[in-house]
C-alpha positions in Angstrom: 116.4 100.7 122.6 116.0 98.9 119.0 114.8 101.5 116.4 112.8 100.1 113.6 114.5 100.6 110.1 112.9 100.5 106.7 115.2 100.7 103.3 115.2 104.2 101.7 115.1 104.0 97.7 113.6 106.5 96.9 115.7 109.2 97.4 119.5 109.7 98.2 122.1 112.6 99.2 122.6 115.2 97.2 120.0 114.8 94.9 117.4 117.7 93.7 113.8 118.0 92.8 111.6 120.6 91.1 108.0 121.0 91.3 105.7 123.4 89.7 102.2 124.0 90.7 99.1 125.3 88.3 95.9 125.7 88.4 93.6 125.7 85.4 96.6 126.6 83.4 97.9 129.4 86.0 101.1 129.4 87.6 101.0 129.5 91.4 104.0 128.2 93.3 107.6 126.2 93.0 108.9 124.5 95.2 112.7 123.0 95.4 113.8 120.5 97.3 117.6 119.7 97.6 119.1 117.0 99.8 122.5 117.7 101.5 125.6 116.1 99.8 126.2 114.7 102.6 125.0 112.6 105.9 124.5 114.5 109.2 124.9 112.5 113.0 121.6 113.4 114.6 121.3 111.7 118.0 123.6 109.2 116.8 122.0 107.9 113.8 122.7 109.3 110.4 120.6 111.5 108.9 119.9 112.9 105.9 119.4 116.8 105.7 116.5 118.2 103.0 116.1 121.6 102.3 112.9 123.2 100.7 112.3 126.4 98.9 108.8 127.4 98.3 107.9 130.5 97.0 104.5 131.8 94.7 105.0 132.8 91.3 102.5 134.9 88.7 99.6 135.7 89.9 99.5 134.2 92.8 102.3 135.8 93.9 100.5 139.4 93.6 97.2 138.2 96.2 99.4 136.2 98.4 103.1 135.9 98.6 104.9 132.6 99.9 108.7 133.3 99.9 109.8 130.6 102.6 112.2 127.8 103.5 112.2 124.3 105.3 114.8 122.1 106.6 114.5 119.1 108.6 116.2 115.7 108.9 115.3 112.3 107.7 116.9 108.9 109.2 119.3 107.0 106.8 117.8 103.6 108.1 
């Protein structure tokens, strides 16, 4: 089986990236997302593992609380 492959360069191990959410000048969620130092064998292809932290802040937080985590993989190639 041939996988198709597209260059990555946009993002690359061990990296980390922030994001803030607002609305109308209120604070309502971060998010963080952090990519594993190093590469993972998935299947036998290398993969890349992300991690993401989401959670509501202020306000928000007090009407509806997000506190949660997501992983998954992303292929090298």
């Amino acid at each position: 089986y041939i996988y198709r492959s597209l260059p990555n360069k946009d993002f690359s191990k061990g990296e980390r990236f922030k994001y803030s959410a607002h609305y109308l000048g209120v604070s309502g969620g971060e998010a963080v997302i952090t990519m594993d130092p190093k590469l993972h064998l998935v299947n036998g292809r290398q993969c890349f593992l992300v991690n993401v932290a989401g959670k509501s802040v202020g306000m928000a937080a007090f009407f509806y609380h997000v506190n949660d985590v997501w992983r998954s993989h992303i292929d090298t190639g």
